[in-house]
C-alpha positions as CSV (number, residue, x, y, z in Angstrom):
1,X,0.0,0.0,0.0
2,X,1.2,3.4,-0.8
3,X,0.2,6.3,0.6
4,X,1.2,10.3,0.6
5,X,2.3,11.9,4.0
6,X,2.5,15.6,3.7
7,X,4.1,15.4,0.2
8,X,6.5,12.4,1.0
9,X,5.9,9.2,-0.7
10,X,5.6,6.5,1.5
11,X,5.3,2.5,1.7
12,X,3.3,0.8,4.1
13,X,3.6,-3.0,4.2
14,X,0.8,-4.0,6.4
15,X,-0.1,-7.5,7.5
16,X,-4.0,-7.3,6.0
17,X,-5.1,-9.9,8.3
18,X,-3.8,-8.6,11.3
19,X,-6.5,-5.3,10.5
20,X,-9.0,-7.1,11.0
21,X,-8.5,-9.0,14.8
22,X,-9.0,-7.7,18.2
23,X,-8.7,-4.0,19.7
24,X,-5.6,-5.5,21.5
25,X,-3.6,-6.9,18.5
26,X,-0.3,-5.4,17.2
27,X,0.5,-4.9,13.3
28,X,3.4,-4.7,12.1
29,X,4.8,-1.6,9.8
30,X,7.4,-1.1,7.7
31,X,7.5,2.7,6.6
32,X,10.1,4.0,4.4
33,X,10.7,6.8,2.0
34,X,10.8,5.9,-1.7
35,X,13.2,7.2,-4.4
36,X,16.2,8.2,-2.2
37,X,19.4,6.3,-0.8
38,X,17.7,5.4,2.5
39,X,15.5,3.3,0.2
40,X,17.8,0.9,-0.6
41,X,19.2,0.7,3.0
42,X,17.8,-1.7,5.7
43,X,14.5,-0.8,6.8
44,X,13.3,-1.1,10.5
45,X,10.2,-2.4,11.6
46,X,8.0,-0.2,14.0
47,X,5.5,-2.4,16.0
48,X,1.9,-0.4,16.1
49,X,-1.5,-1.3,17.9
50,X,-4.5,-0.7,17.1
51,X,-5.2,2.3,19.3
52,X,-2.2,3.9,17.2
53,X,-4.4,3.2,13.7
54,X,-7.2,4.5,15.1
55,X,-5.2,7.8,16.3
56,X,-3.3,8.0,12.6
57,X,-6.7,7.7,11.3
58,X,-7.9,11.1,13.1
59,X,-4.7,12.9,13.0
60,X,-2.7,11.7,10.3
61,X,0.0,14.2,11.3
62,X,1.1,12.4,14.2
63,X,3.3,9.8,12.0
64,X,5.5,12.4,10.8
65,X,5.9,14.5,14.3
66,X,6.9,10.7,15.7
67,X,9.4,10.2,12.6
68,X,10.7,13.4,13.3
69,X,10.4,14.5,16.6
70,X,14.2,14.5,16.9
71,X,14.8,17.4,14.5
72,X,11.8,19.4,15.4
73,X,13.9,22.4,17.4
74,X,13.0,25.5,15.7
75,X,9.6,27.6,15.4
76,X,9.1,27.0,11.8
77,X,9.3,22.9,11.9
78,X,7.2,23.1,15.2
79,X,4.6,25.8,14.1
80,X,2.4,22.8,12.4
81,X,2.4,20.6,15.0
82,X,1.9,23.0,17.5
83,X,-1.1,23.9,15.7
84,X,-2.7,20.2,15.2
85,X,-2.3,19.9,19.5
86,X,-3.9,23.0,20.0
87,X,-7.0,22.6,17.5
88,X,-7.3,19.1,19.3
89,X,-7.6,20.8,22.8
90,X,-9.8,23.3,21.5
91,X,-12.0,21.0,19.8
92,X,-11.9,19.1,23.2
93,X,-11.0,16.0,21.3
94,X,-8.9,14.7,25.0
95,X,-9.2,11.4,24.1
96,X,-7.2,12.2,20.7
97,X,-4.8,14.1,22.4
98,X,-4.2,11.5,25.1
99,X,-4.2,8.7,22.6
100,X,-1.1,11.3,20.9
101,X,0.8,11.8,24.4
102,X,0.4,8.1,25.1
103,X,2.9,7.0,21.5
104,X,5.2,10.0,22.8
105,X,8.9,8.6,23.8
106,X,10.6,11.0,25.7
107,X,14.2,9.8,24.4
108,X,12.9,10.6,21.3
109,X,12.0,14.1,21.5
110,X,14.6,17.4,20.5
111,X,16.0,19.3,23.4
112,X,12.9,21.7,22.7
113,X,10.3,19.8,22.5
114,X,11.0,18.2,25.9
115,X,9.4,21.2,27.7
116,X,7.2,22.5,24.3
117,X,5.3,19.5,24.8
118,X,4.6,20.0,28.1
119,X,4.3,23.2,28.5
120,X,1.9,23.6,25.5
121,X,-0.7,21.1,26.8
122,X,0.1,21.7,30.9
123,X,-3.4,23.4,30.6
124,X,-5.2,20.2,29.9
125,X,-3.5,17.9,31.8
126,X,-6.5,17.4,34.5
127,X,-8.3,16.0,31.0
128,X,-5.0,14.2,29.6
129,X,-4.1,11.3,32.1
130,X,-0.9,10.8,29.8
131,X,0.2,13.7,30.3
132,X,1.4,12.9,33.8
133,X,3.7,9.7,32.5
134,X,5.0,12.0,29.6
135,X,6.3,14.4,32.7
136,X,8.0,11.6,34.8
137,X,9.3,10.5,31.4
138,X,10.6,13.8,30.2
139,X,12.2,14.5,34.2
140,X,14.1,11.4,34.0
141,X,15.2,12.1,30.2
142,X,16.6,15.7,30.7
143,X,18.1,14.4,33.9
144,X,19.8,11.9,31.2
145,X,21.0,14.6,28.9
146,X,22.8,16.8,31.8
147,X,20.0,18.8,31.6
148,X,18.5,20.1,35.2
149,X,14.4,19.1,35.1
150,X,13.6,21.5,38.0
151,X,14.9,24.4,36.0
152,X,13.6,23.7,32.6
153,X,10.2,22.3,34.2
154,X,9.7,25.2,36.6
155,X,6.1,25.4,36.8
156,X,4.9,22.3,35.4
157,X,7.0,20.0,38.6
């Protein structure tokens, strides 16, 4: 199956049987771009649940902030994503959001978006019960990277 991610092609190899079982099943993905040298490289496999289709399904954005969430350090690159979070909060779509929070890995997150994250959606966070893990998560990664958590998270520890 191909499919077209904010102008990237893409390659999905889904196991079609796997779709169609329980809430709690996994399905494997293997997602890589086509037409450049990573192509031809070896491609990892990402394990996803169901809860994640269901999430890609009403916010297809969330595949690329995940593939990228590394790089995301500047206003420009964060500006869309920023946006997508906030219309989800004001749209009071929690569940969404949470289901969003929930696939975030701390480790995997730029420098900036460690407190972004946070700090953008601290508002909500009686309505996000995610939001608390992503904290102790994001304390423990800064902590990781020399960085010190009670500064950076002043308000939000």
């Amino acid at each position: 199956m191909t499919s077209y991610i904010q102008g990237h092609d893409v390659t999905e190899a889904v196991n079609i049987s796997a779709r169609r079982a329980t809430r709690s099943s996994v399905v494997s993905i293997v997602r890589f771009p086509l037409n450049t040298a990573q192509s031809t490289a070896s491609i990892p496999a990402r394990v996803y649940s169901t809860e994640y289709f269901s999430l890609y399904k009403k916010a297809p954005w969330v595949s690329d902030f995940y593939g990228n969430s590394k790089s995301l350090d500047n206003v420009k690159s964060l500006l869309p994503y920023y946006k997508s979070i906030n219309e989800l909060l004001k749209n009071h779509e929690y569940e969404t959001c949470n289901s969003f929070l929930r696939f975030v890995k701390a480790k995997d997150l730029s420098d900036v978006l460690l407190v972004g994250l946070l700090r953008l959606t601290s508002s909500w966070k009686d309505d996000l019960p995610e939001w608390t893990r992503l904290l102790s998560s994001v304390t423990t990664e800064m902590s990781s990277r020399g960085k010190d958590p009670l500064v950076s998270l002043k308000g939000l520890i």
